[in-house]
N, C-alpha and C positions, 0 to 999 in steps of 0.2 A: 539275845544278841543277834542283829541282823545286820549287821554293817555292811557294804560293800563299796571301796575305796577304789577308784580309780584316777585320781587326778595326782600323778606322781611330781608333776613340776613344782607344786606348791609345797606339797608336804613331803619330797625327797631332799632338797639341798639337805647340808648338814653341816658348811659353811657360813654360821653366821656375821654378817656383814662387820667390819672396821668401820665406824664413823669419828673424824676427829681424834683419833689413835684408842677410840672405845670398844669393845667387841659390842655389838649388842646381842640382847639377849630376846627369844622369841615370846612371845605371850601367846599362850593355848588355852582359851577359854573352855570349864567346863561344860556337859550337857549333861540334864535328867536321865536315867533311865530307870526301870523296874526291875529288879531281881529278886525271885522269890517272894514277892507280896513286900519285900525294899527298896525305898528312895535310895540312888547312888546316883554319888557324880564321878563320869565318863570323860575322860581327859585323853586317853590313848583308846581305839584310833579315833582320828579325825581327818578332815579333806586340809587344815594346817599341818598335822605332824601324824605320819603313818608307823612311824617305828623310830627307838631308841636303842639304840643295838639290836637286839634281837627281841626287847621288851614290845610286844606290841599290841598290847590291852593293857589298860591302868583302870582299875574301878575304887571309888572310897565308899567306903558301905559306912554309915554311921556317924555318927554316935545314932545310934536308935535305943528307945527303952519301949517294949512290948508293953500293953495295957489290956486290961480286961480278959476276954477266953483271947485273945490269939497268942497262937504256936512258934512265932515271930517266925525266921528264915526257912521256907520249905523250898528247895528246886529241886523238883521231879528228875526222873532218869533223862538224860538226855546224853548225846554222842559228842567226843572229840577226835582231831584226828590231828597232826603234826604241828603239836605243841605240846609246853607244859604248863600245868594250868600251876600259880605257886600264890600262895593260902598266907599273908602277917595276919597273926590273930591280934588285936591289940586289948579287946574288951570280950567278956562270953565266950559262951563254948557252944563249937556247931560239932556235927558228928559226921564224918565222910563216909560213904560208903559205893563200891565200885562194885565191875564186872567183872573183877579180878576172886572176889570173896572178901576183899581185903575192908574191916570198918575202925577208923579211929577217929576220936575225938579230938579236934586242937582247940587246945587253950591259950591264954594269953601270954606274950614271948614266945611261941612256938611258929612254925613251916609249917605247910603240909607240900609236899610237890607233885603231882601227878605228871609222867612221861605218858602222852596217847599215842603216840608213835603212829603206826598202822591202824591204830579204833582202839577206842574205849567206851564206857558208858559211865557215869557216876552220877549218884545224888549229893544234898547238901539241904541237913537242915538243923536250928536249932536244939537242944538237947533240950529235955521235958521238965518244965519250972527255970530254962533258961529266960531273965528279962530285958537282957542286953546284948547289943554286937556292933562292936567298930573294927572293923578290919580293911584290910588293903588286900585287893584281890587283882592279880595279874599273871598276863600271859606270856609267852616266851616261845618265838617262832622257830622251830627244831630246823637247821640248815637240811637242804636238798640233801645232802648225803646220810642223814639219819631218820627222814621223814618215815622210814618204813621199819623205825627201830621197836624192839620187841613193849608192849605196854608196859609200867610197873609204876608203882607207891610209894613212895618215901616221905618218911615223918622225922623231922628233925626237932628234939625238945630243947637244947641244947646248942647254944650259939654264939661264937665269939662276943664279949661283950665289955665295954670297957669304960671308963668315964676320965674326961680332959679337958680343961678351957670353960667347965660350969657346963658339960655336957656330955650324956650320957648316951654313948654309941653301942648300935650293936650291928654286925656283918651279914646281913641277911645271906647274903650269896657273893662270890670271888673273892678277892683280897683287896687288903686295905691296910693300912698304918701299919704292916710288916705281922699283919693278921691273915688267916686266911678258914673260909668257910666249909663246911662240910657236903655242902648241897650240890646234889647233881648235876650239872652242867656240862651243853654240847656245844658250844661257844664261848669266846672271852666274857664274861659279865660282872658284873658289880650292883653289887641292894645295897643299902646303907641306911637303919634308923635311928636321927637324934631326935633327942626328948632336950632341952633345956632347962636345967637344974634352976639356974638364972638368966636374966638379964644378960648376955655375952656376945662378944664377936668372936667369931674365930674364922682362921683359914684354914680351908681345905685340898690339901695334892693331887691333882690330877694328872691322869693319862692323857698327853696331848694324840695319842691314835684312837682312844676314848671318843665318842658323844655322849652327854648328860643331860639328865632332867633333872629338876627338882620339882617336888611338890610338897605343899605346906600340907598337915593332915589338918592343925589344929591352930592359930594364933599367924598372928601376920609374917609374910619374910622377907625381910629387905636383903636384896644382891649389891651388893656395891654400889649403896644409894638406890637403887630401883624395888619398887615394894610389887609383892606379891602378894593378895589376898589368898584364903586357906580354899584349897580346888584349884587354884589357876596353875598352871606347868609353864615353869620358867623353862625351854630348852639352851642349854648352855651352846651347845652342836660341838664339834670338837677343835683341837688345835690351843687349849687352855691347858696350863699345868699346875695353877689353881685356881682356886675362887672364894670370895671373901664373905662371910655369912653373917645378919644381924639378927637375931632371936629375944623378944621377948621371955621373960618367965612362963615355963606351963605350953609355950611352943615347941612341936612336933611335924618333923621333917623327915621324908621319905628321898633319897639319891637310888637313881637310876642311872645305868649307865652299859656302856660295852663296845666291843669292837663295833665298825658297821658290818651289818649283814647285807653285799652287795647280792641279792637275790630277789626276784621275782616272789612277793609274797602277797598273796591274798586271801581276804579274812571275808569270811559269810555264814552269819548264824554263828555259831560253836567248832566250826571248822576253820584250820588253818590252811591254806595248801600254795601249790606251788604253777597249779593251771585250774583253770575252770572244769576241764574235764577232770582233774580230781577231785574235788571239790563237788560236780555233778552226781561223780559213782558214789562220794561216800552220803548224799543226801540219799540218795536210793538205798541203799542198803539201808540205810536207818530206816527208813520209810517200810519198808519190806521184809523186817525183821531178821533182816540176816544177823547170822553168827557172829560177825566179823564183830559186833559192841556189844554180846552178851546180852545179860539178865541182873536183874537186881530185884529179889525176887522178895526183901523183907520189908520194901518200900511201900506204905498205905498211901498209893495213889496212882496217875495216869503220867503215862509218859510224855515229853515235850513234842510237840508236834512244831517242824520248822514251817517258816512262810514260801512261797513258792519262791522260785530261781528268781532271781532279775537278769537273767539272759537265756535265750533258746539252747537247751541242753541238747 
Protein backbone atom coordinates (compact mmCIF):
# COMPACT_ATOMS: atom_id res chain seq x y z
CA UNK A 1 0.00 0.00 0.00
CA UNK A 2 1.58 3.24 -1.12
CA UNK A 3 -1.28 5.60 -1.87
CA UNK A 4 -0.80 9.10 -1.30
CA UNK A 5 -4.09 11.43 -2.03
CA UNK A 6 -4.07 14.83 -2.22
CA UNK A 7 -6.64 16.19 -4.40
CA UNK A 8 -9.41 16.80 -1.88
CA UNK A 9 -11.89 18.85 -4.26
CA UNK A 10 -12.76 15.71 -6.28
CA UNK A 11 -12.84 13.04 -3.95
CA UNK A 12 -14.06 15.34 -0.68
CA UNK A 13 -17.85 16.51 -1.69
CA UNK A 14 -20.21 14.15 -0.07
CA UNK A 15 -23.16 15.93 -1.56
CA UNK A 16 -24.17 14.14 -4.48
CA UNK A 17 -25.84 16.16 -7.16
CA UNK A 18 -30.04 16.25 -7.77
CA UNK A 19 -30.55 15.92 -11.49
CA UNK A 20 -34.39 16.10 -12.60
CA UNK A 21 -35.35 15.45 -8.84
CA UNK A 22 -32.70 12.13 -9.03
CA UNK A 23 -29.88 11.97 -6.51
CA UNK A 24 -27.26 10.47 -8.49
CA UNK A 25 -25.10 8.32 -7.58
CA UNK A 26 -21.11 8.26 -7.78
CA UNK A 27 -19.30 5.52 -9.85
CA UNK A 28 -15.69 4.60 -8.29
CA UNK A 29 -13.90 2.44 -10.54
CA UNK A 30 -11.81 -0.34 -9.18
CA UNK A 31 -7.83 -0.69 -9.47
CA UNK A 32 -5.33 -3.97 -9.38
CA UNK A 33 -3.24 -4.18 -6.52
CA UNK A 34 -0.95 -7.08 -4.91
CA UNK A 35 -1.31 -8.20 -1.39
CA UNK A 36 0.48 -10.90 -0.25
CA UNK A 37 1.38 -12.71 -3.63
CA UNK A 38 -2.84 -11.53 -4.11
CA UNK A 39 -4.81 -10.07 -6.91
CA UNK A 40 -7.27 -7.43 -5.14
CA UNK A 41 -9.38 -4.81 -6.31
CA UNK A 42 -8.89 -1.32 -4.52
CA UNK A 43 -11.95 0.82 -4.50
CA UNK A 44 -11.17 3.10 -1.25
CA UNK A 45 -8.77 5.27 -1.59
CA UNK A 46 -8.76 6.81 -4.72
CA UNK A 47 -8.08 10.61 -6.23
CA UNK A 48 -12.68 9.97 -6.91
CA UNK A 49 -13.55 9.00 -3.25
CA UNK A 50 -10.90 9.37 -0.25
CA UNK A 51 -13.12 8.34 2.48
CA UNK A 52 -16.60 6.92 3.54
CA UNK A 53 -17.08 8.01 6.94
CA UNK A 54 -14.28 7.04 8.58
CA UNK A 55 -13.97 3.84 6.09
CA UNK A 56 -11.00 4.69 4.27
CA UNK A 57 -9.36 1.68 2.43
CA UNK A 58 -11.81 -1.03 0.92
CA UNK A 59 -9.77 -4.03 -0.68
CA UNK A 60 -11.61 -7.38 -2.20
CA UNK A 61 -9.21 -10.07 -2.13
CA UNK A 62 -10.80 -13.08 -4.00
CA UNK A 63 -12.37 -15.44 -4.62
CA UNK A 64 -8.73 -16.95 -5.18
CA UNK A 65 -8.08 -20.89 -5.19
CA UNK A 66 -4.19 -21.54 -4.37
CA UNK A 67 -2.76 -24.39 -6.90
CA UNK A 68 0.20 -26.43 -6.80
CA UNK A 69 3.22 -25.64 -3.64
CA UNK A 70 1.86 -22.16 -3.03
CA UNK A 71 1.21 -20.92 0.56
CA UNK A 72 -1.54 -18.71 -0.95
CA UNK A 73 -1.61 -15.18 1.46
CA UNK A 74 1.67 -14.44 3.28
CA UNK A 75 2.12 -10.51 4.30
CA UNK A 76 5.29 -10.08 6.24
CA UNK A 77 5.53 -7.86 9.31
CA UNK A 78 4.82 -4.52 8.54
CA UNK A 79 3.62 -1.20 10.64
CA UNK A 80 0.28 0.64 11.23
CA UNK A 81 -0.43 3.53 12.85
CA UNK A 82 -4.01 5.60 13.33
CA UNK A 83 -6.25 3.24 12.10
CA UNK A 84 -8.09 0.01 12.28
CA UNK A 85 -7.28 -2.39 9.99
CA UNK A 86 -11.13 -4.74 10.08
CA UNK A 87 -10.71 -8.31 8.51
CA UNK A 88 -14.79 -10.03 6.62
CA UNK A 89 -13.60 -13.41 6.30
CA UNK A 90 -15.90 -14.68 3.70
CA UNK A 91 -14.09 -17.91 2.27
CA UNK A 92 -10.63 -19.67 4.24
CA UNK A 93 -8.78 -19.28 7.03
CA UNK A 94 -5.67 -16.72 7.40
CA UNK A 95 -4.09 -16.60 10.76
CA UNK A 96 -3.14 -13.06 12.32
CA UNK A 97 -0.54 -12.55 14.33
CA UNK A 98 0.76 -9.05 15.92
CA UNK A 99 3.33 -7.16 18.12
CA UNK A 100 1.02 -7.49 20.88
CA UNK A 101 1.72 -11.68 21.35
CA UNK A 102 -1.72 -11.78 20.27
CA UNK A 103 -2.32 -14.97 17.20
CA UNK A 104 -5.80 -15.89 15.83
CA UNK A 105 -7.10 -17.37 13.12
CA UNK A 106 -10.40 -15.90 11.22
CA UNK A 107 -12.76 -17.88 9.61
CA UNK A 108 -15.63 -17.46 7.57
CA UNK A 109 -18.53 -15.16 9.14
CA UNK A 110 -16.08 -13.84 11.53
CA UNK A 111 -14.00 -9.96 12.22
CA UNK A 112 -10.86 -9.59 13.16
CA UNK A 113 -10.18 -5.80 14.18
CA UNK A 114 -6.98 -4.51 14.77
CA UNK A 115 -6.85 -0.67 16.89
CA UNK A 116 -2.87 0.66 15.80
CA UNK A 117 -3.39 3.58 17.56
CA UNK A 118 0.26 4.88 18.39
CA UNK A 119 2.09 1.71 16.22
CA UNK A 120 1.79 -1.62 15.73
CA UNK A 121 3.09 -4.25 13.61
CA UNK A 122 1.21 -7.42 12.29
CA UNK A 123 1.49 -10.41 9.82
CA UNK A 124 -1.21 -12.10 7.63
CA UNK A 125 -1.06 -15.36 6.11
CA UNK A 126 -2.88 -18.17 4.98
CA UNK A 127 -3.10 -21.42 7.41
CA UNK A 128 -1.17 -24.63 6.27
CA UNK A 129 -3.40 -26.87 3.45
CA UNK A 130 -5.39 -23.60 3.41
CA UNK A 131 -6.71 -23.55 -0.71
CA UNK A 132 -8.96 -20.69 -0.71
CA UNK A 133 -9.59 -16.70 0.49
CA UNK A 134 -12.33 -14.29 -0.38
CA UNK A 135 -12.37 -11.60 2.01
CA UNK A 136 -13.03 -7.97 2.34
CA UNK A 137 -10.31 -6.08 3.93
CA UNK A 138 -10.75 -2.55 5.33
CA UNK A 139 -9.48 0.42 7.01
CA UNK A 140 -11.06 2.80 9.50
CA UNK A 141 -9.44 6.22 10.08
CA UNK A 142 -9.15 6.59 14.11
CA UNK A 143 -10.40 10.54 14.66
CA UNK A 144 -7.54 13.24 15.76
CA UNK A 145 -8.48 12.58 19.21
CA UNK A 146 -7.70 8.74 19.53
CA UNK A 147 -4.90 8.60 17.00
CA UNK A 148 -2.51 7.97 19.98
CA UNK A 149 -4.96 5.39 21.58
CA UNK A 150 -3.40 2.41 23.34
CA UNK A 151 -2.75 -0.71 20.32
CA UNK A 152 -5.16 -3.92 20.91
CA UNK A 153 -7.02 -7.10 19.13
CA UNK A 154 -10.16 -7.85 18.80
CA UNK A 155 -11.77 -11.10 17.35
CA UNK A 156 -15.32 -11.04 16.94
CA UNK A 157 -16.88 -14.74 16.05
CA UNK A 158 -20.04 -13.95 16.55
CA UNK A 159 -22.37 -11.28 14.82
CA UNK A 160 -25.73 -9.96 14.47
CA UNK A 161 -27.29 -11.87 11.93
CA UNK A 162 -30.50 -12.05 10.29
CA UNK A 163 -32.58 -12.81 7.12
CA UNK A 164 -35.65 -10.56 5.47
CA UNK A 165 -37.10 -9.88 1.88
CA UNK A 166 -35.01 -13.29 0.33
CA UNK A 167 -31.84 -11.95 2.14
CA UNK A 168 -29.56 -12.79 4.40
CA UNK A 169 -28.05 -9.90 6.61
CA UNK A 170 -25.47 -9.64 8.92
CA UNK A 171 -24.07 -6.36 10.97
CA UNK A 172 -20.51 -6.28 10.57
CA UNK A 173 -20.11 -2.98 12.79
CA UNK A 174 -22.77 -0.08 14.21
CA UNK A 175 -26.45 -0.55 14.13
CA UNK A 176 -28.98 -1.40 11.89
CA UNK A 177 -32.72 -2.63 11.70
CA UNK A 178 -32.98 -2.01 15.56
CA UNK A 179 -29.74 -4.43 15.69
CA UNK A 180 -26.68 -3.39 17.05
CA UNK A 181 -22.88 -4.75 16.71
CA UNK A 182 -20.20 -5.64 19.07
CA UNK A 183 -17.16 -4.34 17.40
CA UNK A 184 -15.09 -1.56 18.52
CA UNK A 185 -15.68 1.61 17.27
CA UNK A 186 -14.20 5.37 17.67
CA UNK A 187 -16.70 7.03 15.38
CA UNK A 188 -20.46 6.61 14.23
CA UNK A 189 -20.13 3.55 11.48
CA UNK A 190 -22.11 1.00 9.79
CA UNK A 191 -20.69 -2.55 7.88
CA UNK A 192 -23.58 -4.39 6.56
CA UNK A 193 -23.34 -7.97 4.68
CA UNK A 194 -26.19 -9.18 2.29
CA UNK A 195 -25.98 -12.56 0.63
CA UNK A 196 -29.27 -12.97 -1.72
CA UNK A 197 -31.05 -16.05 -0.86
CA UNK A 198 -33.15 -14.95 -4.33
CA UNK A 199 -33.91 -12.99 -6.84
CA UNK A 200 -35.27 -9.77 -4.67
CA UNK A 201 -35.77 -6.10 -4.25
CA UNK A 202 -35.66 -4.63 -1.23
CA UNK A 203 -35.27 -1.34 0.51
CA UNK A 204 -33.04 -0.22 2.71
CA UNK A 205 -33.15 2.82 5.92
CA UNK A 206 -30.87 5.14 6.04
CA UNK A 207 -29.07 7.87 8.15
CA UNK A 208 -29.66 11.05 6.17
CA UNK A 209 -26.25 12.36 8.43
CA UNK A 210 -24.92 9.14 7.10
CA UNK A 211 -22.56 8.70 3.70
CA UNK A 212 -22.75 5.30 2.06
CA UNK A 213 -21.05 2.99 -0.31
CA UNK A 214 -22.12 0.11 -1.69
CA UNK A 215 -20.02 -2.52 -3.23
CA UNK A 216 -21.14 -5.60 -4.94
CA UNK A 217 -18.61 -8.58 -3.77
CA UNK A 218 -20.19 -11.10 -5.98
CA UNK A 219 -23.20 -10.79 -9.10
CA UNK A 220 -24.40 -7.53 -10.56
CA UNK A 221 -26.36 -4.47 -8.35
CA UNK A 222 -28.70 -2.46 -9.65
CA UNK A 223 -29.55 0.85 -7.50
CA UNK A 224 -32.75 2.13 -8.51
CA UNK A 225 -32.42 1.35 -12.09
CA UNK A 226 -28.67 2.03 -12.31
CA UNK A 227 -26.36 -1.27 -12.55
CA UNK A 228 -23.30 -1.86 -10.76
CA UNK A 229 -20.91 -4.39 -11.86
CA UNK A 230 -19.08 -6.55 -8.92
CA UNK A 231 -15.80 -4.09 -7.73
CA UNK A 232 -17.35 -0.79 -8.71
CA UNK A 233 -18.47 1.56 -5.54
CA UNK A 234 -21.73 2.95 -6.01
CA UNK A 235 -21.17 6.19 -3.42
CA UNK A 236 -24.60 6.99 -2.29
CA UNK A 237 -22.82 10.52 -0.26
CA UNK A 238 -25.37 11.44 2.23
CA UNK A 239 -28.77 13.30 2.91
CA UNK A 240 -30.81 9.69 1.72
CA UNK A 241 -33.02 7.92 4.25
CA UNK A 242 -33.22 5.00 2.07
CA UNK A 243 -32.26 3.21 -0.98
CA UNK A 244 -33.72 0.70 -3.18
CA UNK A 245 -31.66 -2.46 -4.00
CA UNK A 246 -32.06 -5.16 -6.92
CA UNK A 247 -29.98 -8.55 -6.43
CA UNK A 248 -29.78 -11.42 -8.51
CA UNK A 249 -29.63 -14.94 -6.80
CA UNK A 250 -26.12 -15.82 -5.34
CA UNK A 251 -25.44 -11.81 -5.22
CA UNK A 252 -23.32 -10.43 -2.30
CA UNK A 253 -23.19 -6.92 -1.22
CA UNK A 254 -20.98 -5.10 1.29
CA UNK A 255 -22.76 -1.35 2.83
CA UNK A 256 -20.52 1.03 4.10
CA UNK A 257 -21.32 3.80 5.77
CA UNK A 258 -20.76 6.61 8.79
CA UNK A 259 -20.91 9.89 10.05
CA UNK A 260 -18.32 12.22 7.89
CA UNK A 261 -15.12 12.57 9.40
CA UNK A 262 -14.42 16.23 8.89
CA UNK A 263 -10.70 15.78 9.44
CA UNK A 264 -7.54 16.27 7.70
CA UNK A 265 -6.57 12.46 6.93
CA UNK A 266 -3.82 11.20 5.00
CA UNK A 267 -2.98 7.74 3.93
CA UNK A 268 0.83 6.51 2.91
CA UNK A 269 1.96 2.94 2.61
CA UNK A 270 0.26 1.16 5.84
CA UNK A 271 0.06 4.43 7.77
CA UNK A 272 -2.86 6.61 8.57
CA UNK A 273 -2.17 10.04 9.91
CA UNK A 274 -3.24 13.40 10.40
CA UNK A 275 0.04 15.48 9.00
CA UNK A 276 2.99 14.39 6.99
CA UNK A 277 5.31 15.03 9.73
CA UNK A 278 3.44 12.19 11.43
CA UNK A 279 3.34 10.07 8.93
CA UNK A 280 7.41 11.03 8.32
CA UNK A 281 8.31 9.87 12.32
CA UNK A 282 6.36 6.83 12.01
CA UNK A 283 8.07 5.67 8.50
CA UNK A 284 11.46 6.25 10.57
CA UNK A 285 10.76 4.39 13.27
CA UNK A 286 9.79 1.56 11.31
CA UNK A 287 12.68 1.86 9.31
CA UNK A 288 15.03 1.91 12.33
CA UNK A 289 13.66 -0.64 14.37
CA UNK A 290 12.23 1.20 16.94
CA UNK A 291 10.25 -0.21 19.75
CA UNK A 292 7.42 1.78 19.04
CA UNK A 293 5.97 -1.59 16.32
CA UNK A 294 7.52 -4.36 18.25
CA UNK A 295 8.57 -7.84 16.98
CA UNK A 296 6.93 -10.78 15.52
CA UNK A 297 9.26 -13.05 16.20
CA UNK A 298 7.28 -16.64 14.85
CA UNK A 299 7.12 -15.09 11.28
CA UNK A 300 9.36 -17.32 8.54
CA UNK A 301 10.32 -14.35 6.72
CA UNK A 302 11.53 -10.60 6.14
CA UNK A 303 10.00 -7.70 7.06
CA UNK A 304 8.05 -5.03 4.55
CA UNK A 305 10.15 -2.48 3.60
CA UNK A 306 8.00 0.88 2.62
CA UNK A 307 8.87 3.02 -0.67
CA UNK A 308 10.53 6.30 0.02
CA UNK A 309 8.31 9.59 0.96
CA UNK A 310 6.93 11.39 -1.93
CA UNK A 311 7.60 14.71 -0.19
CA UNK A 312 10.91 16.15 1.55
CA UNK A 313 10.54 15.05 5.16
Amino acid sequence: MSTFIEDRDLASSRDCPIVEGKRQIQHVAPRTADVGGIPVNRVLPSRHRRLVGAWCFLDHAGPAVFKGDSRGLRVGPHPHIGLQTFTWMIEGEVLHRDSLGNEQVIRPGQVNLMTAGRGISHTEESVPGERHLHAAQLWIALPEAHRETEPRFDHYPDLPAWEAQGVAFTLLTGEFAGRKAPTLAFSPLVGLDLVAREATTLELSLREDFEYGLLSLEGELDIEGETFPPNELAYLGRGRDRVTLSLPEGARVILVGGEPLDEEILIWWNFVGHSKAEIAEAQRDWETGSERFGRIPDYDGEPLTPPPLPWKA
